[in-house]
C-alpha positions in Angstrom: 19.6 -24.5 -8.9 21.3 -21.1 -7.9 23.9 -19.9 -9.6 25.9 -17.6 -8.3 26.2 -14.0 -10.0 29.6 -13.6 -12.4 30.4 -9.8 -13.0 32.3 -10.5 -16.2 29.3 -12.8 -17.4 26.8 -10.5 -17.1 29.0 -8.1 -18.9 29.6 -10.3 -21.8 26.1 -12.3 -21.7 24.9 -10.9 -25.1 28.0 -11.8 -26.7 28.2 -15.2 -25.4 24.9 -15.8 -26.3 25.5 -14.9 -29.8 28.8 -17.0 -30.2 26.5 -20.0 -28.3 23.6 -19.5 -31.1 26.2 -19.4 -34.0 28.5 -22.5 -32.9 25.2 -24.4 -32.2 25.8 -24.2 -28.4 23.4 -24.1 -25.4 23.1 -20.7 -24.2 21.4 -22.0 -21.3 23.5 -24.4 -20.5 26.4 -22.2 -20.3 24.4 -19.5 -17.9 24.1 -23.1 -15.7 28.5 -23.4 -15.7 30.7 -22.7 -13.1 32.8 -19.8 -13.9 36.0 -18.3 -13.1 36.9 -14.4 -14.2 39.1 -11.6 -13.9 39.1 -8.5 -15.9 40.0 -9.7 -19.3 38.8 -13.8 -19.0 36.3 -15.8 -18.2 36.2 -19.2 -18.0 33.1 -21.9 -18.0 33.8 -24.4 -16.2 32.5 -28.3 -15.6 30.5 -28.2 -12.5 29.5 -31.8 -12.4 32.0 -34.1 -12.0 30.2 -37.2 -12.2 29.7 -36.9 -15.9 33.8 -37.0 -16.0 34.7 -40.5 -15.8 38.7 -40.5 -14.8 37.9 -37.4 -12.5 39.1 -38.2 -8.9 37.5 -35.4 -7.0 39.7 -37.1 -3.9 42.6 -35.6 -5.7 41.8 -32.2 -5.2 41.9 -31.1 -8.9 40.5 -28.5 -10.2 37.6 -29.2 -12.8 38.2 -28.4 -16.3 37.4 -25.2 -18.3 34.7 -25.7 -21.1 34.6 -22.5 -23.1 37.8 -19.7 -22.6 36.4 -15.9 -23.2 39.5 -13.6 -23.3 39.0 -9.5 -24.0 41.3 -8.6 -26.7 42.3 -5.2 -28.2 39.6 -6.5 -31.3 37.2 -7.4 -29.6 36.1 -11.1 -27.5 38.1 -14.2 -28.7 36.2 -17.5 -27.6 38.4 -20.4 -27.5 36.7 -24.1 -27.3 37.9 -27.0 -25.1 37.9 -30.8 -25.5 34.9 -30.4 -23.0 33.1 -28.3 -25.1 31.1 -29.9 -27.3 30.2 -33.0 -24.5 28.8 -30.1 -21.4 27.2 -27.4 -23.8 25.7 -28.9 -26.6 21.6 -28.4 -26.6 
């Protein structure tokens, strides 16, 4: 599968995969997410749809975020989802 190359995600890989090892979270699985970034945020999101079961995807609605990185003043604050535990658990 190719996933596309995230700026801010390659600039905060070692971190995330830190915060992955020590919330019991699959590093791999989170290299595998969708993302969406700016300067200060990243987001992982869902890229499978199917394992959503009141998703529409005729609806046109965005899929949901699964992990929320934001650059603070101290540092990176992660901020789980509902979804987080069900897409990035090993």
């Amino acid at each position: 599968m190719y996933v596309s190359k995230c700026e801010r995600f390659e600039e905060w890989k070692d971190a995330i995969r830190a915060y992955c090892e020590e919330n019991g979270l699959s590093y791999d699985k989170a290299c595998q997410m969708g993302k969406s970034w700016n300067r200060d945020m990243l987001a992982l999101v869902c890229n499978d749809y199917t394992k959503l079961p009141d998703y529409d995807p005729t609806l046109d609605i965005p899929l949901p975020a699964v992990l929320w990185i934001t650059r603070t003043k101290d540092g990176l604050h992660f901020e789980q989802t509902e979804y987080t535990q069900q897409f990035l658990t090993p």
